[in-house]
C-alpha positions in Angstrom: -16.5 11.2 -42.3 -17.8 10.8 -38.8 -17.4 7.2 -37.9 -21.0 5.0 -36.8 -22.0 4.4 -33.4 -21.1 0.8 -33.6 -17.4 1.4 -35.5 -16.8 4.0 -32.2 -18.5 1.4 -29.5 -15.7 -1.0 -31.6 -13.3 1.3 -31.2 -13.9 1.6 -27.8 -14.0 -2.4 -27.2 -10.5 -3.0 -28.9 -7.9 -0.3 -27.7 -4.9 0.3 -28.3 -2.6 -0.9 -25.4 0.4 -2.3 -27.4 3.2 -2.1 -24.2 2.5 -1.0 -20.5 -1.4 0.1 -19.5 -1.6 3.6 -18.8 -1.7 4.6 -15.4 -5.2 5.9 -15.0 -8.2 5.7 -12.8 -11.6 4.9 -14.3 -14.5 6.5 -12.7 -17.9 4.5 -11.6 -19.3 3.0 -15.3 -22.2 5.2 -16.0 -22.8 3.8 -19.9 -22.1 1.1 -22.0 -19.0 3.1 -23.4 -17.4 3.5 -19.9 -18.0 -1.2 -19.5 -16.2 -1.8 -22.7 -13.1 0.8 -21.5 -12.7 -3.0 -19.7 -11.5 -6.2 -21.2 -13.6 -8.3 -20.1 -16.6 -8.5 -17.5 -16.9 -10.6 -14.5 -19.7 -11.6 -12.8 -19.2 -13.4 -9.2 -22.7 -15.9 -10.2 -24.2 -17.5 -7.5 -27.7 -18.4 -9.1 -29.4 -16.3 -7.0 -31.8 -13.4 -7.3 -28.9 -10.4 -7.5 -26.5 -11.8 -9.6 -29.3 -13.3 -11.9 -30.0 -9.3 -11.8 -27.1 -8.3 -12.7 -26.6 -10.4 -16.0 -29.7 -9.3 -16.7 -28.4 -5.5 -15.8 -25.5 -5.8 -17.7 -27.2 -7.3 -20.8 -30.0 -4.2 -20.8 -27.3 -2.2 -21.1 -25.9 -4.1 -23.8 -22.7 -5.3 -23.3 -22.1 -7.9 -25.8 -22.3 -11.3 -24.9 -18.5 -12.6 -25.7 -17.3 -9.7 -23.0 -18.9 -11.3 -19.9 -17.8 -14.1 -18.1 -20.3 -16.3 -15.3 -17.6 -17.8 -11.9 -19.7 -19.5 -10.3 -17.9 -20.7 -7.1 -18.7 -24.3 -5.6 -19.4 -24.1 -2.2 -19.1 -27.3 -1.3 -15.8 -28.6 -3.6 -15.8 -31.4 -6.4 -14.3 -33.7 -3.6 -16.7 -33.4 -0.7 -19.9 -35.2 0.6 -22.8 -32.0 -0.6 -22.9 -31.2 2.4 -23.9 -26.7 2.3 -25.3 -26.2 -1.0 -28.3 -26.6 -2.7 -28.3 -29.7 -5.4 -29.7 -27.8 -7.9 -27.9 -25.0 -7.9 -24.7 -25.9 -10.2 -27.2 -27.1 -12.7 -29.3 -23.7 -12.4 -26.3 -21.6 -13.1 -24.5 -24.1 -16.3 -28.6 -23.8 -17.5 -28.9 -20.3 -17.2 -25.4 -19.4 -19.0 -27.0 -21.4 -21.8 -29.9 -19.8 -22.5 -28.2 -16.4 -22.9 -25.4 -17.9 -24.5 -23.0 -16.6 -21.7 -19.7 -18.1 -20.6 -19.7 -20.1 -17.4 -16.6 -21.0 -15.5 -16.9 -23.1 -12.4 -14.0 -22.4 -9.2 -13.8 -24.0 -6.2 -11.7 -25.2 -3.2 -10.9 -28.3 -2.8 -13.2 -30.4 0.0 -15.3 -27.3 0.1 -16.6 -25.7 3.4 -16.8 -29.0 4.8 -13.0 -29.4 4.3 -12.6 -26.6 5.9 -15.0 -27.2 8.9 -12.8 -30.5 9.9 -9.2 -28.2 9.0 -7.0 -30.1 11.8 -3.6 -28.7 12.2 -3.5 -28.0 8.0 -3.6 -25.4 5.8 -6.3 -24.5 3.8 -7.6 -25.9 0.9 -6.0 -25.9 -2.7 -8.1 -23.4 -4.9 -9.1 -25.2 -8.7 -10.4 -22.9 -11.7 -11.2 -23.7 -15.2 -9.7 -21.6 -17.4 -11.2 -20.2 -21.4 -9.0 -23.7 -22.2 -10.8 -26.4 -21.1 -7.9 -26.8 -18.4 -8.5 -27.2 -14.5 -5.6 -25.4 -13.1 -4.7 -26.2 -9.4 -3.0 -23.9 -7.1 -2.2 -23.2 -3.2 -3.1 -26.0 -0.8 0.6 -25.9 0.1 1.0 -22.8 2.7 3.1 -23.6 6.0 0.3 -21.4 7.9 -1.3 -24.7 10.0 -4.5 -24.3 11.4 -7.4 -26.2 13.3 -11.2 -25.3 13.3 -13.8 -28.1 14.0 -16.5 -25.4 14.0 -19.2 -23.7 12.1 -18.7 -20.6 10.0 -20.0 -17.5 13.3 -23.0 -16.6 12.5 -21.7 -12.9 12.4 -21.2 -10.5 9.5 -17.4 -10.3 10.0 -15.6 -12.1 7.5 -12.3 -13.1 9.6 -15.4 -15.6 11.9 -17.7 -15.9 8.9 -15.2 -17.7 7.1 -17.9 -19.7 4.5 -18.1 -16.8 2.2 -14.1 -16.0 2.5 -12.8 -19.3 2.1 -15.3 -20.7 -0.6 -15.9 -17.6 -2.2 -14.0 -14.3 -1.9 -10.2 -16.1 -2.1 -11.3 -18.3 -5.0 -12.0 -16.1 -7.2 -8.7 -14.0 -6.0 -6.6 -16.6 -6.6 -8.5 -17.5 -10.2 -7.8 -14.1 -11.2 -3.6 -13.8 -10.3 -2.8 -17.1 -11.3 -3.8 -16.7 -15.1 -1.7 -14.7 -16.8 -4.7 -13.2 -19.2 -5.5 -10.7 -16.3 -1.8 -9.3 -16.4 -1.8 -5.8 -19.0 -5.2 -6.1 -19.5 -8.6 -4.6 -17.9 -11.1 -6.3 -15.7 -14.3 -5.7 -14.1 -15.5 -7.2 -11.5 -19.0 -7.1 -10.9 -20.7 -8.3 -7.1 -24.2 -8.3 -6.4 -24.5 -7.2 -2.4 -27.3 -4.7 -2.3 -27.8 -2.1 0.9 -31.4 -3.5 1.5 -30.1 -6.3 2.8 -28.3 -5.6 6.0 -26.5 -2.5 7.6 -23.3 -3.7 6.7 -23.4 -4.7 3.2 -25.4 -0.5 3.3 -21.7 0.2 4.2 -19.8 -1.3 0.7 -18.5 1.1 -1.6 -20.2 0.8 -5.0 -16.9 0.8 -6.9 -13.4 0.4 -6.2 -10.1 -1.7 -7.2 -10.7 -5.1 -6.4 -8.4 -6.8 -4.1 -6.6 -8.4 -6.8 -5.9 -5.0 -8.8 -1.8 -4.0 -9.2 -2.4 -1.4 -11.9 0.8 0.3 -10.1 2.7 -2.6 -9.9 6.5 -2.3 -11.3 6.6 -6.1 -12.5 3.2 -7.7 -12.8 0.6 -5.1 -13.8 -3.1 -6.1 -13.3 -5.9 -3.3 -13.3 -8.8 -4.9 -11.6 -12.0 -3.0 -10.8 -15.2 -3.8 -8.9 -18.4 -2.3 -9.0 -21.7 -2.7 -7.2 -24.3 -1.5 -9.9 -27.3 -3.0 -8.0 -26.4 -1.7 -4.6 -29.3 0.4 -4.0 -31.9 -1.6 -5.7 -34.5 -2.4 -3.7 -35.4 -6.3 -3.9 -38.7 -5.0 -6.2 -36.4 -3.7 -9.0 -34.6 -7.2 -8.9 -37.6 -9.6 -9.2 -39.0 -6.9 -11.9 -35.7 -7.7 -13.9 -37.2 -11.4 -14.0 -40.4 -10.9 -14.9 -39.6 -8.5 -17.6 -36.9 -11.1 -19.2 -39.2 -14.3 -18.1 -36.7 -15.7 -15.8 -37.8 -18.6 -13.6 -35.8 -18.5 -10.7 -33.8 -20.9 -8.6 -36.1 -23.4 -7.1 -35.4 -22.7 -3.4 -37.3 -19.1 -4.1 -40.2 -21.4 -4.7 -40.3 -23.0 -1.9 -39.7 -20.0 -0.1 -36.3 -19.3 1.2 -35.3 -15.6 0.2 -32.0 -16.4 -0.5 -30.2 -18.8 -2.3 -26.5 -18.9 -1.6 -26.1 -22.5 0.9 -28.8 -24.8 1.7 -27.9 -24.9 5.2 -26.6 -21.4 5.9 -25.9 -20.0 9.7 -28.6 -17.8 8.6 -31.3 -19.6 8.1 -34.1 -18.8 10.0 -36.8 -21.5 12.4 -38.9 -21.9 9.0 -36.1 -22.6 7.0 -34.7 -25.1 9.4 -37.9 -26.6 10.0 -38.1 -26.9 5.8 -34.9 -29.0 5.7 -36.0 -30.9 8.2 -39.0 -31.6 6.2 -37.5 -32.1 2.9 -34.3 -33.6 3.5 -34.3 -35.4 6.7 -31.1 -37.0 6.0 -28.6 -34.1 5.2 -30.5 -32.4 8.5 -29.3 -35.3 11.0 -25.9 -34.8 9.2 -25.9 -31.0 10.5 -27.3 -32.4 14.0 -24.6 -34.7 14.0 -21.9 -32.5 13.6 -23.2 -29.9 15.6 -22.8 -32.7 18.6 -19.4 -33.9 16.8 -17.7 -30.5 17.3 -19.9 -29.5 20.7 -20.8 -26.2 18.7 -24.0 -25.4 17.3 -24.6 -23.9 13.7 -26.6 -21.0 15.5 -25.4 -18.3 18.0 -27.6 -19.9 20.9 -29.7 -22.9 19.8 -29.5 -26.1 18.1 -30.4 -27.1 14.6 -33.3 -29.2 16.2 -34.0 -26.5 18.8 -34.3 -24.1 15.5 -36.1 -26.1 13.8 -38.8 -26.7 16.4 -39.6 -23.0 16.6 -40.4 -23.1 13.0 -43.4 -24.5 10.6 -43.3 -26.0 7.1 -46.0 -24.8 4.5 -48.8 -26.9 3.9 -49.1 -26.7 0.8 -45.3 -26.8 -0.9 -45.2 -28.8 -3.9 -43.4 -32.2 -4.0 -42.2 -31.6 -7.8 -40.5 -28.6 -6.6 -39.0 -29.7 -3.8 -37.5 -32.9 -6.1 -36.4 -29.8 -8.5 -34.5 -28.6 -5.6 -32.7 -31.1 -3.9 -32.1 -32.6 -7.4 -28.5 -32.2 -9.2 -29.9 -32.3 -12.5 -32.1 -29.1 -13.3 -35.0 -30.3 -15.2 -37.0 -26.9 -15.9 -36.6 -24.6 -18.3 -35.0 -21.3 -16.8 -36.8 -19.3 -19.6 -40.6 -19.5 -19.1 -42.4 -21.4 -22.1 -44.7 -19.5 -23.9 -48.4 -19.1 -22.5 -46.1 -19.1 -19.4 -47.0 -16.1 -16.6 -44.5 -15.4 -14.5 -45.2 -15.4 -10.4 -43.3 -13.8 -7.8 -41.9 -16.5 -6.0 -42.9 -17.5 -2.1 -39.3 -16.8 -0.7 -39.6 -13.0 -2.5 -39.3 -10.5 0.2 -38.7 -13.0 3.3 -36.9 -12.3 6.6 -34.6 -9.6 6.4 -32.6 -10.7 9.3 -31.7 -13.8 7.1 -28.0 -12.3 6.4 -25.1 -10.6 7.8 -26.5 -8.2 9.9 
């Protein structure tokens, strides 16, 4: 008798791989049936507008619940002074996982980007995960490979001088995935949420490959890692009509009107944006003033934060409950709309285009 849809989508979601993993290649996931060839899903969660996207993406298609996993990587550490990111924004993303009954695991490294900022003849940062335990597992930290910055992340869209979104991002969740041993014989997806919209070289990011963590043809240690793109030519409409269709609210910085989330102070912000820290948050903005004075080096290519912030103007009208929603680390709004709710397309959607790695 033909077997259901469901008993072959099980099927398909349990397989067989008693002993090694074949050697094969999958091609780009096209369908629900080509996700749950994987073992699990994961979903690089920043709180922002594209990876908000692609839960939503990747819950249209239907993938069941248990399969995904949220990392949502702590730019600024557990350690550090909250110095880059937005105070909301760990409380978005654990309120968010909640109501969609999704899996959330936090990563970070340890001190953060500011750690990193004041490296002095050190090595990097140790890298902490939790695990599907409860357990905080601690690794690295310990390299012989010294090194001394005392200077902002380059405002530049190469990685190797834009080191934020290497150190505090990329390499965490590297180093989450090889040192758990539930990635070894097993299949993973990866999913990233750069879009081609937003600058020429993110237009240049292949839509699926093995991720750098992937040793499918390793002899010892065999880890098949993928990572796919699905949202990479969306254009930013398609991701703000994912929220209005689900009734997201999104992270409060949209409503003010930055149009992106990732850090608070970001070497991309742009004169409006610094002149809305200013504003909002005088105190963390003489921090950045300080330290651009500290280390001689300013957080832009040419100007100061103050000279950046001069060029810019603050809305007259922003709303003071928002702006305590923001700079808040307790997330006091529903992320679902309430009913009677309408959703609104928030100030930030559609901003400067030149805020990101060009």
């Amino acid at each position: 008798m033909a077997k259901s849809t469901a008993q072959q989508l099980d099927l398909l979601a349990c397989p067989d791989v008693a002993g090694p993993l074949p050697a094969v290649s999958f091609d780009e996931p096209a369908s629900l049936a080509d996700v749950l060839r994987y073992d699990r899903v994961v979903v690089a969660f920043s709180g922002g507008k594209d990876s908000v996207a692609l839960v939503l993406f990747l819950l249209d298609l239907g993938v069941p619940r248990d399969r995904i996993e949220l990392w949502h990587h702590d730019v600024d550490g557990r350690e550090g002074s909250g110095l880059m990111d937005w105070p909301s924004t760990r409380d978005y993303c654990r309120r968010f996982a909640e109501a969609f009954g999704l899996t959330l695991f936090f990563s970070w490294r340890v001190g953060g980007i500011e750690a990193e900022m004041y490296r002095d003849n050190a090595p990097t940062g140790a890298v902490c995960f939790e695990t599907p335990e409860g357990e905080t597992v601690r690794v690295g930290g310990d390299s012989t490979s010294l090194g001394t910055r005392f200077k902002w992340p380059a405002k530049s869209a190469n990685l190797a001088v834009r080191w934020c979104s290497s150190v505090a991002k990329i390499d965490v969740m590297a180093r989450a995935i090889t040192n758990q041993d539930r990635f070894l014989d097993s299949r993973t997806l990866v999913l990233t949420g750069e879009r081609a919209e937003e600058s020429s070289a993110r237009a240049k990011y292949k839509t699926f490959e093995p991720h750098r963590t992937d040793n499918r043809n390793g002899k010892r240690v065999r880890r098949y890692v993928d990572h796919w793109r699905p949202i990479h030519g969306w254009p930013e409409w398609k991701v703000w009509e994912m929220f209005e269709r689900h009734r997201v609210r999104p992270a409060a910085p949209y409503l003010l009107g930055f149009s992106r989330l990732s850090c608070m102070i970001c070497v991309f912000l742009h004169p409006d944006q610094w002149a809305m820290v200013r504003a909002i948050d005088p105190a963390r903005f003489q921090r950045i003033q300080a330290i651009e004075q500290e280390f001689d080096h300013t957080i832009d290519n040419r100007l100061s934060v103050v000279e950046m912030a001069d060029k810019g103007t603050v809305p007259a009208d922003l709303d003071p409950e928002i702006v305590r929603l923001a700079l808040s680390d307790q997330y006091e709004a529903p992320v679902l709309l309430e009913e009677g709710e309408e959703w609104a397309v928030p100030r930030g959607a559609y901003g400067d285009a030149s805020c990101g790695p060009s």
